[in-house]
C-alpha positions in Angstrom: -26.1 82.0 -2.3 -29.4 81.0 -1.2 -30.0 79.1 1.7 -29.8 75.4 2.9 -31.8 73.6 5.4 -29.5 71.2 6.9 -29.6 68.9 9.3 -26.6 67.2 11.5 -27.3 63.7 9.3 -25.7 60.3 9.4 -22.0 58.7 9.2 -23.3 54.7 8.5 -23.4 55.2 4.4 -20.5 57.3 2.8 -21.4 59.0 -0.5 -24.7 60.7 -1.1 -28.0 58.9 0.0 -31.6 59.4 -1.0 -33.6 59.8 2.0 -37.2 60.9 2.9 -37.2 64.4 2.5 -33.9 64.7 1.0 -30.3 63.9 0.7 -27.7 62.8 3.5 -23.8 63.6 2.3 -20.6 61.8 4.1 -17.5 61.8 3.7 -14.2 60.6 4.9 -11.2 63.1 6.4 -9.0 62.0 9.3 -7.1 64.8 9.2 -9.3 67.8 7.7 -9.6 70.9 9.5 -12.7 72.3 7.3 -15.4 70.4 4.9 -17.7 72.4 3.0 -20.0 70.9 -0.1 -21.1 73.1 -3.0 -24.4 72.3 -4.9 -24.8 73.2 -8.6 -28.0 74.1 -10.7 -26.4 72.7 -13.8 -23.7 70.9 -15.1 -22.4 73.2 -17.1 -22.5 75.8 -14.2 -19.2 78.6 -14.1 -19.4 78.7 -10.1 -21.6 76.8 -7.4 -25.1 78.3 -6.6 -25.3 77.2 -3.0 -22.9 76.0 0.1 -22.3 74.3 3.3 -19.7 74.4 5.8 -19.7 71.3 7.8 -19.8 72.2 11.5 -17.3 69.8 12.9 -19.3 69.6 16.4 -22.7 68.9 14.8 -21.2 67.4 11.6 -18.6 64.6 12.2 -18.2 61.7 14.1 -15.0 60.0 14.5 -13.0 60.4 10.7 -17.1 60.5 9.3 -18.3 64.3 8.1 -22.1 64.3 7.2 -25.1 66.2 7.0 -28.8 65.9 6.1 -30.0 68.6 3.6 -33.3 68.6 3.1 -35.4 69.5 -0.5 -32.0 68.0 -2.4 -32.9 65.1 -4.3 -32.4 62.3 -7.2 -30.2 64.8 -9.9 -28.6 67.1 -7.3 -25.4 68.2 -8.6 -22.4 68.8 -6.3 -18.5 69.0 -5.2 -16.5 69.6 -2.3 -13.7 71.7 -0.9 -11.5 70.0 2.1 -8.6 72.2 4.2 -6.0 70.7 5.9 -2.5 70.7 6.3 -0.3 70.5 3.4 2.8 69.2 4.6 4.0 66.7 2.0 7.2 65.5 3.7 4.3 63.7 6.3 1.7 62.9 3.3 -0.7 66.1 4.3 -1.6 67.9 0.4 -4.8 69.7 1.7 -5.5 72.0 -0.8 -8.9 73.9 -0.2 -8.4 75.9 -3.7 -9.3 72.7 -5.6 -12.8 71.2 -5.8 -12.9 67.3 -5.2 -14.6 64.9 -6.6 -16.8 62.5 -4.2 -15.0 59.3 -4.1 -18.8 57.4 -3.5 -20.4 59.8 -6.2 -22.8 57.1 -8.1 -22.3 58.8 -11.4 -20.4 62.2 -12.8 -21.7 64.7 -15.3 -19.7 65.4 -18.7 -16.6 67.2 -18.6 -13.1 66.7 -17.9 -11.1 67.3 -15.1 -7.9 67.6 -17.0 -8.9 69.6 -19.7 -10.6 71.8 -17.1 -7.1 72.5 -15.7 -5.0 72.3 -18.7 -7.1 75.1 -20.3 -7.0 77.5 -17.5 -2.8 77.6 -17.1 -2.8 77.7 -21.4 -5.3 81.2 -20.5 -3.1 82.3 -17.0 -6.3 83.2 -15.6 -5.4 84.1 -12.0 -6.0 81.1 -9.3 -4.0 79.2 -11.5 -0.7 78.8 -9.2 -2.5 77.5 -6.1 -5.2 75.6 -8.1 -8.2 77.1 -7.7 -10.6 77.2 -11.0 -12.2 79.7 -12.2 -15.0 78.7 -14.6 -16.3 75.0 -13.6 -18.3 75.0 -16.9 -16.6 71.8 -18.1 -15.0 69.8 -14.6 -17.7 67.0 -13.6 -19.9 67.1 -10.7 -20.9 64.8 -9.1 -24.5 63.1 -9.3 -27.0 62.5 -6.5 -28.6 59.0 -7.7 -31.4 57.0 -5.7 -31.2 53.5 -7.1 -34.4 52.6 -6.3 -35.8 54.7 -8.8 -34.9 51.9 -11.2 -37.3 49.0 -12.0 -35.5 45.8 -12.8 -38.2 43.4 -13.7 -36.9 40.8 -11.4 -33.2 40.6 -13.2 -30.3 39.8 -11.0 -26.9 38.1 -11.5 -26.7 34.8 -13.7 -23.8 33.7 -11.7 -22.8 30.4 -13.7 -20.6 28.1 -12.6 -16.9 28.5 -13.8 -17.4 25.1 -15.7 -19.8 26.4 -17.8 -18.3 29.9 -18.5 -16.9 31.3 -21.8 -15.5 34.8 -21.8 -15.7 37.4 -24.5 -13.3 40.7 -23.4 -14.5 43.7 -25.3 -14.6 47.8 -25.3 -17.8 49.3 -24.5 -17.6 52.0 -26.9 -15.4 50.2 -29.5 -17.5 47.1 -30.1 -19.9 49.3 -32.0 -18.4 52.7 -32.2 -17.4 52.2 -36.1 -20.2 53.2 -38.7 -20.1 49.4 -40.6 -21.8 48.3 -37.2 -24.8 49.4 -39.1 -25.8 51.4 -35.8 -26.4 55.3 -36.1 -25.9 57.9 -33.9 -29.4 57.9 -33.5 -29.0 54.6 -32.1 -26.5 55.2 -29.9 -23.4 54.1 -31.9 -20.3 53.6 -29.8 -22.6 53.8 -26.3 -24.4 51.3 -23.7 -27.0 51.7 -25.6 -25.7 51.0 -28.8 -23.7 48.0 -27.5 -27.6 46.2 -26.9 -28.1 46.3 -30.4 -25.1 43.6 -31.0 -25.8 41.4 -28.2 -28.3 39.2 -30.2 -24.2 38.5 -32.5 -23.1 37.5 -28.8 -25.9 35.0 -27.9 -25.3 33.3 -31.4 -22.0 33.2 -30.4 -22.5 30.9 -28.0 -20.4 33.6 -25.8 -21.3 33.2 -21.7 -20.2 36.0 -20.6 -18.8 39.4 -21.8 -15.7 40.9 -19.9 -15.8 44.6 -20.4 -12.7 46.5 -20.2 -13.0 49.8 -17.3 -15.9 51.7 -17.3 -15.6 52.9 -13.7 -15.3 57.0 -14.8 -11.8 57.8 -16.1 -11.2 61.0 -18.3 -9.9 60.4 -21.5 -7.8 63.4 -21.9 -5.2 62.6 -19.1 -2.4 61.6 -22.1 -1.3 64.1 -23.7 0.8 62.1 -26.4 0.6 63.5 -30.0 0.0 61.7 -32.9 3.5 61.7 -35.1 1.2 60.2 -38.3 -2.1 62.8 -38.2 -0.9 65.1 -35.2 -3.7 64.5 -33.5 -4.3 64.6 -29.6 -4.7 60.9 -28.4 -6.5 59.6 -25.4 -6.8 57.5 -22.7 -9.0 54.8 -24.5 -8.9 51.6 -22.6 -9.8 53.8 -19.1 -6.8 51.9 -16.3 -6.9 55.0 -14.4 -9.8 55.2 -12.3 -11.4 58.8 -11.1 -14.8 57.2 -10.4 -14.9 53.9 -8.7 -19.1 54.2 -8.1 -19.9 55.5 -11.0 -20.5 54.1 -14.8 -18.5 56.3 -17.3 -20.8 58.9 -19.1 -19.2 59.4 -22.4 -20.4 55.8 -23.1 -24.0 56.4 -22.5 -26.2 58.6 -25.1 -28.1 60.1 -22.7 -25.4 62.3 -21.3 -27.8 64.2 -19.0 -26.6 63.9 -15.1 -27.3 60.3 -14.0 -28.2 58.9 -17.5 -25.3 56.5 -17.6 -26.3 55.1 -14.6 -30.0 54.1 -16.0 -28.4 53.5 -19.9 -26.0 50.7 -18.3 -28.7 49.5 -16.1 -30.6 49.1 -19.2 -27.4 47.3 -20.8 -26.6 44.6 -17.9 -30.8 43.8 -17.9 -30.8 43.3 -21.9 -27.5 41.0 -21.7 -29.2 39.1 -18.8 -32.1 38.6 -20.2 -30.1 36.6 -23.1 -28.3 34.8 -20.7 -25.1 36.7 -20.7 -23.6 37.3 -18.0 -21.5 41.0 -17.0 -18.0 40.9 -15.9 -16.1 44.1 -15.5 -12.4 45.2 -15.6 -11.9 46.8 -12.3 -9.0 49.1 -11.7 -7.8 49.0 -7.7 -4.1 49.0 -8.2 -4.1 53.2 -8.8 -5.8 56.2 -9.6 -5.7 59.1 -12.4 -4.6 61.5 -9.5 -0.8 60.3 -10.2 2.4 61.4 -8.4 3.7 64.1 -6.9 3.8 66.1 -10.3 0.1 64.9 -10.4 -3.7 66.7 -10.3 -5.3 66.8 -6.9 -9.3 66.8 -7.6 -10.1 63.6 -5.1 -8.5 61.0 -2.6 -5.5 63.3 -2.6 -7.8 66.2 -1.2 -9.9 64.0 1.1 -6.9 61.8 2.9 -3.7 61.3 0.8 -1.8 59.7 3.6 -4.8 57.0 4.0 -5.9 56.3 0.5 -1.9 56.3 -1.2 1.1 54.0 0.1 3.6 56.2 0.6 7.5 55.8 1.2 8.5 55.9 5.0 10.7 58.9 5.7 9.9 60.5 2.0 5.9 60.8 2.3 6.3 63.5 -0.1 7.0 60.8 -3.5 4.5 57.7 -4.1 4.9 54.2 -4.2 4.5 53.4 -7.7 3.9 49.5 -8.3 1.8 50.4 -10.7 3.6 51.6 -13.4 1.1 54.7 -13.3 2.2 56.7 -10.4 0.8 55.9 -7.4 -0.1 52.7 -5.8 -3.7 52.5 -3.7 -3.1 51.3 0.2 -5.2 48.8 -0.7 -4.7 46.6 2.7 -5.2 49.8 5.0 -8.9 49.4 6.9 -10.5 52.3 5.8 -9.2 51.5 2.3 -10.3 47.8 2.2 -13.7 49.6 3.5 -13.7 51.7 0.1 -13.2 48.4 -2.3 -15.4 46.1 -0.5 -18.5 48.6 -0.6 -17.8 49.5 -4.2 -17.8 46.0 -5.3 -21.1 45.5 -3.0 -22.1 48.3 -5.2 -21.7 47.1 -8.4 -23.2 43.8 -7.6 -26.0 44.6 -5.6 -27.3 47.8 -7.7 -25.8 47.2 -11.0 -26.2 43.3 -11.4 -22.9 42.6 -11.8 -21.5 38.7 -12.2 -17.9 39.6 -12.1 -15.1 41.2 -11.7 -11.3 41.0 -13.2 -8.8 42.8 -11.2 -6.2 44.9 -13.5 -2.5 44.5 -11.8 -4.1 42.3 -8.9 -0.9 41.8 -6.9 -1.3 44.7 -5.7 -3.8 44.6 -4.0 -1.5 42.2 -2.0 0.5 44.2 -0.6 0.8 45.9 2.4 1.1 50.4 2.5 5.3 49.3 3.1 4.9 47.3 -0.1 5.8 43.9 1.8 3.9 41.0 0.3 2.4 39.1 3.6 1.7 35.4 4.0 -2.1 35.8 4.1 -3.0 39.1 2.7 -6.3 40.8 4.5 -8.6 42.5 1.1 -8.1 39.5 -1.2 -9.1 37.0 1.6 -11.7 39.4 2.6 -13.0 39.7 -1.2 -13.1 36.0 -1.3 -15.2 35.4 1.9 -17.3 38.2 1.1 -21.3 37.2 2.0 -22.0 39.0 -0.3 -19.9 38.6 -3.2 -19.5 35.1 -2.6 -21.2 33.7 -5.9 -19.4 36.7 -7.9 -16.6 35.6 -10.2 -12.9 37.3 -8.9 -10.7 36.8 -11.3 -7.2 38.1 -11.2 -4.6 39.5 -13.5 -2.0 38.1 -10.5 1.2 40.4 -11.4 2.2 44.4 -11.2 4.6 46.5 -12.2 6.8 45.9 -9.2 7.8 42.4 -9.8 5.6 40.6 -7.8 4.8 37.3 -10.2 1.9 35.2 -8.2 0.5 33.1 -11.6 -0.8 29.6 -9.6 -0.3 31.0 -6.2 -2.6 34.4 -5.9 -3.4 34.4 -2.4 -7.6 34.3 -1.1 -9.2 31.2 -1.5 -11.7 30.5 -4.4 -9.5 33.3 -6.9 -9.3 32.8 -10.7 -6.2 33.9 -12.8 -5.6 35.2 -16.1 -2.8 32.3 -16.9 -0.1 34.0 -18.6 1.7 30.6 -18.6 -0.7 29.1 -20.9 -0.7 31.7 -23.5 3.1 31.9 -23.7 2.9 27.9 -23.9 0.2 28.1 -26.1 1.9 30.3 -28.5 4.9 28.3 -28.5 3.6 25.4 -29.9 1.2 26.9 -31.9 4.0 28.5 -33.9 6.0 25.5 -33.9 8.7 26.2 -31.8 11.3 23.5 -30.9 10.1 21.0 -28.4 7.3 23.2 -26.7 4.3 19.8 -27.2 5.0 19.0 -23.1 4.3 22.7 -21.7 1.3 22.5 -23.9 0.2 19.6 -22.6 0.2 20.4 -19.3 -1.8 23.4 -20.5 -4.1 21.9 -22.4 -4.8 19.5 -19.2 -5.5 22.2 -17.2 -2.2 23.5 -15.7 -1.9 21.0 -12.4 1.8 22.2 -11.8 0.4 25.4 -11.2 -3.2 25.1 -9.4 -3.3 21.4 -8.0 -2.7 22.2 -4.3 -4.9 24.1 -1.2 -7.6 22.1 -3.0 -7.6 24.6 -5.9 -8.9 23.3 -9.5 -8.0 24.1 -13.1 -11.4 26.5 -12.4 -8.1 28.8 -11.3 -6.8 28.9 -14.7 -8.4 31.4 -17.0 -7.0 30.5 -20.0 -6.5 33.2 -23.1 -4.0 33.5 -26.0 -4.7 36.9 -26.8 -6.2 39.4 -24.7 -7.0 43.6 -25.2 -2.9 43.8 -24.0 -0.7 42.9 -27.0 -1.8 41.4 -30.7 -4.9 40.3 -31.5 -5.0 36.8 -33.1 -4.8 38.1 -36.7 -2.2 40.0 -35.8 -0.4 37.6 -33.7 -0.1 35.7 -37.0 0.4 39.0 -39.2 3.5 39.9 -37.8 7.1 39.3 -36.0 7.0 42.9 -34.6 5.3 45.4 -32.4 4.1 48.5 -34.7 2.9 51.5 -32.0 4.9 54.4 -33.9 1.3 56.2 -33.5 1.2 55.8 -29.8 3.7 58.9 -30.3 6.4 57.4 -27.8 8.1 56.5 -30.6 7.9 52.7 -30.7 9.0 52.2 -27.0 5.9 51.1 -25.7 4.1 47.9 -25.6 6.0 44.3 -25.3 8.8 43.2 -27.8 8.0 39.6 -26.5 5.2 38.9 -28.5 5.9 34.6 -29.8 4.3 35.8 -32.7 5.1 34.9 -36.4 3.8 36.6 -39.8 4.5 33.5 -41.9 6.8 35.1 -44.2 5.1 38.3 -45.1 4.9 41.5 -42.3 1.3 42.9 -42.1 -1.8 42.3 -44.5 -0.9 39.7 -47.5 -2.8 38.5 -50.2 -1.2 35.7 -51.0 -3.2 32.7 -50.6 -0.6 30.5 -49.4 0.6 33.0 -46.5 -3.3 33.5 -45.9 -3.9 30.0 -45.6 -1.2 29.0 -43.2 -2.6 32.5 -41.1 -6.3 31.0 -40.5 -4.9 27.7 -40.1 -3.4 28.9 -37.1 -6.2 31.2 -35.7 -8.4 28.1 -35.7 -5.8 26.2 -34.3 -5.7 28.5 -31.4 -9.6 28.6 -31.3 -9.5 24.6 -30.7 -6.7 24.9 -28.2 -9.1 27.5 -26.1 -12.1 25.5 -26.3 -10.7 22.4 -25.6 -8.1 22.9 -22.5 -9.6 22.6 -19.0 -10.1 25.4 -17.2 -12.2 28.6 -18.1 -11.5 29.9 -22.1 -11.5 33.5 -22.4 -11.2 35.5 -25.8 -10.2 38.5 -27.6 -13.3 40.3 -29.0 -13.2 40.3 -32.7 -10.5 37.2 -32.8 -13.2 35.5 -34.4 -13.8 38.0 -37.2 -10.2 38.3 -37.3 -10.3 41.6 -36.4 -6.7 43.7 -36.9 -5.0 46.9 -34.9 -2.5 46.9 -37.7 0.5 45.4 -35.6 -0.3 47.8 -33.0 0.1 45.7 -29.5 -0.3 48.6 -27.0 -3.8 51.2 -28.5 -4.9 52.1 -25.2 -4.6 55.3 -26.4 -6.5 55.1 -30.5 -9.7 55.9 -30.1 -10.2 55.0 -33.7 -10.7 52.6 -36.5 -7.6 51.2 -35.4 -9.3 50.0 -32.5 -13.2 50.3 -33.1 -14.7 46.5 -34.3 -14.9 46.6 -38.0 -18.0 44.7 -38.6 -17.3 43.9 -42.5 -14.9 41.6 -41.3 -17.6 39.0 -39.7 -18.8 38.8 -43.5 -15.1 38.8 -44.8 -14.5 35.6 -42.5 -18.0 33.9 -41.7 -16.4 30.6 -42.2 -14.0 31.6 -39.1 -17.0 33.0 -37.8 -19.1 29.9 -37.8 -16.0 27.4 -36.7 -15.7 29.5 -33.7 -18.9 29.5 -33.0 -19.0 25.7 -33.4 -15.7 25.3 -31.7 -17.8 26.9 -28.1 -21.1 24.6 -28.8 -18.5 21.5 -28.9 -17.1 22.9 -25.3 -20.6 23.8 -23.9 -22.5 20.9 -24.8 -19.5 18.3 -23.6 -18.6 18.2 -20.1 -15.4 16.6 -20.7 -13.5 20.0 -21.6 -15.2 21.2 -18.5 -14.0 19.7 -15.7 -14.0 21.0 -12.1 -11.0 18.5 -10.9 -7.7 17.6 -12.5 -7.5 14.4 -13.9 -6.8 11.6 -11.8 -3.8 9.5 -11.6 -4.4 6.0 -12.7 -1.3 3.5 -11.5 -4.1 0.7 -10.3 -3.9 -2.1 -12.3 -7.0 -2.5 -14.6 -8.0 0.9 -13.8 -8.1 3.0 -17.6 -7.4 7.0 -17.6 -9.6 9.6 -18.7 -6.8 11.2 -20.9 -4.0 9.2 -22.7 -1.8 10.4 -24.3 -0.1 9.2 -28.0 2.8 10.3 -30.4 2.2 10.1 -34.2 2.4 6.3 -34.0 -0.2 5.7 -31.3 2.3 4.8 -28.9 3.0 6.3 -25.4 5.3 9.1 -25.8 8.8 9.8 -24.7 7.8 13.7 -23.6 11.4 14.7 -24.2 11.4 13.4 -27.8 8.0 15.2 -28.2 8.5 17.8 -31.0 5.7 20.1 -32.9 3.2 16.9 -32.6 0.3 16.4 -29.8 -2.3 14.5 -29.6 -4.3 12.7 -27.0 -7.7 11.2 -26.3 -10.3 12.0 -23.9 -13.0 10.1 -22.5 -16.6 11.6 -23.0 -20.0 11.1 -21.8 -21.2 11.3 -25.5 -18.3 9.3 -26.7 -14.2 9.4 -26.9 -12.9 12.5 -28.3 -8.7 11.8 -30.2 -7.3 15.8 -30.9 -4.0 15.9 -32.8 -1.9 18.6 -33.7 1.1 18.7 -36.0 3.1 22.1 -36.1 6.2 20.2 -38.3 6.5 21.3 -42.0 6.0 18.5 -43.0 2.3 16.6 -43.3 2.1 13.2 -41.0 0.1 10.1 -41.5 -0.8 9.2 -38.1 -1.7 6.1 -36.1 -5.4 6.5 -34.1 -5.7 4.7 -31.2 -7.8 1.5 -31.2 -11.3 1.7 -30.3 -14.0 -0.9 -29.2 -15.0 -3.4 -32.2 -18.7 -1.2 -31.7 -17.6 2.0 -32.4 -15.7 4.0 -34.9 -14.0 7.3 -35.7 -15.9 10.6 -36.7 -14.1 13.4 -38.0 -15.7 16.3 -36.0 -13.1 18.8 -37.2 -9.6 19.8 -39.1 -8.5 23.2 -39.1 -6.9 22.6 -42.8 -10.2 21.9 -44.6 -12.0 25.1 -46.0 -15.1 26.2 -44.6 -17.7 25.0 -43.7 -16.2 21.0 -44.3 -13.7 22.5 -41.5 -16.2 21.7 -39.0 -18.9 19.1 -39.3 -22.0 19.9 -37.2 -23.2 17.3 -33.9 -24.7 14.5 -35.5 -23.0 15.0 -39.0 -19.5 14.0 -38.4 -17.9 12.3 -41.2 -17.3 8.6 -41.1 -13.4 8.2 -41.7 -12.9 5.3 -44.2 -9.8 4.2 -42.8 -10.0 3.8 -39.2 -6.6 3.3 -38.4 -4.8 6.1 -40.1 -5.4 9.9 -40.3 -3.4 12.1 -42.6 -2.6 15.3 -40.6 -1.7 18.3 -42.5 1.1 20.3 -41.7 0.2 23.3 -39.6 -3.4 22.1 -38.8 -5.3 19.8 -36.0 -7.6 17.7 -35.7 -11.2 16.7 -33.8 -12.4 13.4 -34.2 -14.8 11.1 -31.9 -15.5 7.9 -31.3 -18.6 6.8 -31.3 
């Protein structure tokens, strides 16, 4: 190997750091005995070209090691080796035989790390029984990136107010990955790049922001589940298992050369800016894809497993697993909270980003023991962050270990995905027995859960569907789950679903089954526009877009998860009535509120929301049964939205209005398209003003003006 000028270099910034005349490396190892980095020519190299032992008296300071190597530069590739002791009963798995992954590396090249492994012990080349590869043709290295090297044109985050947010969750690769896109491969079908060629679909939309399921660098060939249908190998598609937290994932760019994804998503955030989308991003904290003690050591694990993993007291040897995945991050220790503030500083400072959702956020909670405290440390300190302070935190406020904190996620200014409102939601939607009341409170913003500590319905982020379970069409396609190719034979996924099929399981062509199925998707689509609090939906819902029943593909990389984009053509009308359904939201305040609405026991004093049964009266909530309706006052005039989920149609009483105005029917989810939804400024005059016939299954949108 050739050699390296190198310098002592600096502990402040971990990772790799573009200097003047080169490239300063730190990492962090309390309890490392040896450190030494290996540099690569290409990424596709069998063994490293050049090395460095770090020389702990010149090299480290405090738990820090560093260096300065001079001539490396933007593109260097490179990995480390790290001994130690390996003493699992105390947490120690030093292994110097395996090569570790940079847990700052900005970006990774192609390869896997699994299949990397998983091809060597199918070979038995030797090395294989202590770990050490042998050809490091196809394991990622990690890439040297200088940030500065990329020229923004004065983007940064849009940062809109909570109030003015509507969220569209999609797949990076799957929104355009299928060939009716219309995008080639050319084009950059199924990458960042390709994904810019749909955004102007977005902007029509009326979409504010687009919620992009992990990207931070996972490797897709970590499940090993089979097929039973085709036989084929099936992957980790949706990416919860995190081996890159710095770095955007480079099977979704097409320029797969070392640090392309990093200037190809770049290029992505800056193109959905400039069209006034905003970039939120699924973040996985909870765990990584090194898993449990059975598990693959190529990062944390080699650096510090003790620090970086909580670990049972007395039995260091075995992870906590809250999760569900394996292992649980120490989220709460120091040097851990370090690791997730800077990475989110990161992404926000040098990637743009306006957002973040946190998968399995409750863990992040807890302490290494597991204990939930009173005031939990990382989520306060996300929250007061300076500098993610205007960034949207939004939590999924649950894990796999039971902890349940929907309406009470401890940190301040936090966001939640509600999973109260789209079980309530669902409910009534489908017509169960006396679910109008839960609804209600739903549809008003969910004060039982987020009035107190001066929290708003801002908290709730409302969503009937969501990438975990059905999709709408399917959520009204079928009474049951369908993952037999997930090859865990049905077991997997939810069997709570408060789904119904209407009669008929899967695809129908009958037009009365059909009919009561779009009914209800637009139903669902007024519900989420219209509650307080901040709508988020399903990619695709609009299109009504299907994963045959299936309400767990994080592991189809297919068609069965991939947008198919002859389905916004199949259902334009749904299309356009969602699309209307978001203007009616956006360009009227009063489904935006930042407060919950206030009580009004003065005398004389008239509410903002009042309530009616079907004969305009004040109801009696515990008589309330598959009929809602209320109206709302508005700065462009008194909105009345009624719902009737009975079998039977209802003629309905409307509440009084002003001798000066009258009622407008904006929308009703049983008229065909486009009379479903009457554009601003071409509602339809109702001819009786006192009655409304409301169809069974459908609601209605009227204003008074």
């Amino acid at each position: 190997m050739s050699a390296l000028i190198v310098e002592n270099g600096y502990p402040l910034q971990s990772g790799a750091t573009v200097m003047d005349g080169g490239v300063n490396f730190a990492v962090y190892s309390r309890n490392a005995t040896r450190v030494v980095i290996y540099f690569f020519n290409r990424d596709d190299d069998v063994l490293p070209s050049e090395s460095y032992e770090f020389d702990p008296e010149k090299n480290k300071t405090g738990d820090l090691w560093h260096c300065f190597v001079r001539g490396k530069g933007e593109g260097t590739l490179y990995l480390y080796r790290v001994d130690g002791p390996y003493n699992p009963p105390e947490g120690h798995r030093f292994n110097f035989a395996k090569y570790l992954i940079d847990p700052y590396a900005k970006a990774l090249t192609k390869g896997s790390v699994f299949r990397s492994y998983n091809k060597q012990r199918e070979s038995g080349l030797a090395g294989v029984q202590n770990g050490e590869l042998q050809d490091l043709s196809d394991f990622p290295k990690c890439v040297v990136i200088d940030d500065n090297s990329f020229d923004w044109e004065g983007d940064k985050p849009l940062n809109y107010p909570l109030n003015e947010t509507v969220i569209y969750e999609t797949h990076v690769k799957g929104f355009t990955a299928s060939e009716t896109s219309g995008i080639s491969i050319e084009d950059g079908r199924g990458t960042y790049k390709g994904f810019q060629k749909k955004i102007g679909y977005l902007k029509n939309l009326g979409v504010t922001s687009v919620e992009l399921l992990p990207l931070f660098e996972f490797d897709e060939n970590e499940n090993g589940n089979i097929n039973p249908r085709t036989g084929e190998k099936l992957v980790n598609y949706w990416g919860y298992s995190t081996m890159g937290f710095f770095a955007p994932k480079t099977s979704y760019a097409f320029d797969k050369t070392p640090g392309g994804s990093v200037r190809e998503f770049k290029e992505l955030v800056k193109a959905l800016h400039k069209e006034g989308i905003e970039v939120i991003l699924d973040v996985v904290f909870n765990h990584t894809a090194e898993g449990n003690e059975h598990g693959y050591t190529f990062c944390f694990r080699g650096f510090e497993n003790s620090i970086y993993y909580s670990l049972p007291v007395g039995e260091q040897q075995y992870y906590m697993n809250y999760s569900g995945c394996g292992n649980t991050v120490n989220c709460n220790h120091p040097v851990v909270r370090r690791f997730i503030i800077e990475c989110l500083r990161y992404w926000v400072l040098e990637m743009h980003i306006d957002g973040f959702r946190f998968d399995l956020a409750s863990i992040l909670t807890r302490e290494a023991n597991g204990h939930i405290p009173s005031n939990p440390p990382l989520t306060n300190e996300i929250s007061e962050d300076p500098v993610l302070r205007q960034t949207k935190i939004i939590a999924e406020p649950w894990d796999c270990g039971g902890c349940y904190q929907v309406g009470c996620f401890p940190g301040g200014r936090w966001s939640e995905w509600n999973g109260k409102y789209r079980d309530d939601i669902r409910r009534f939607i489908r017509g169960d027995d006396f679910a109008a009341t839960s609804a209600a409170t739903r549809l008003a913003g969910s004060s039982d859960l987020y009035n107190h500590d001066g929290r708003s319905p801002l908290c709730s982020v409302n969503f009937v569907t969501a990438h975990d379970g059905f999709t709408m069409n399917d959520l009204v396609s079928y009474n049951y789950k369908h993952n037999e190719e997930n090859g865990e034979e049905n077991r997997d996924g939810s069997d709570d679903n408060v789904s119904w099929n209407h009669g008929y399981e899967g695809d129908s062509v009958n037009p009365k089954i059909e009919n009561l199925r779009l009914k209800k998707i637009k139903n669902f689509m007024v519900y989420l526009m219209t509650s307080q609090g901040v709508p988020m939906m399903l990619g695709g819902d609009e299109m009504r877009r299907t994963q045959k029943g299936n309400n767990n593909t994080y592991c189809q990389d297919s068609e069965l998860n991939w947008f198919d984009w002859t389905l916004a053509e199949k259902n334009a009308g749904l299309v356009r009535f969602t699309k209307e359904m978001i203007n009616l939201r956006k360009t009227n305040s009063c489904f935006r509120r930042t407060d919950f609405f206030p009580d009004t026991f003065e005398k004389g004093t008239v509410s903002e929301i009042i309530w009616y049964d079907r004969n305009g009266k004040n109801p009696e909530w515990n008589k309330m049964d598959r009929f809602l309706s209320y109206k709302l006052s508005g700065d462009k005039g008194d909105f009345y939205i009624a719902t009737n989920m009975d079998i039977y149609d209802l003629t309905i009483t409307l509440p009084t209005l002003p001798a000066d105005k009258n009622w407008y029917r904006v929308a009703d989810t049983s008229f065909e398209s486009p009379a479903d939804f009457c554009e601003a400024g071409k509602e339809e005059l109702l001819q009786d003003q006192k009655r409304y016939v409301l169809v069974s299954g459908s609601s209605t949108i009227l204003i008074g003006k």
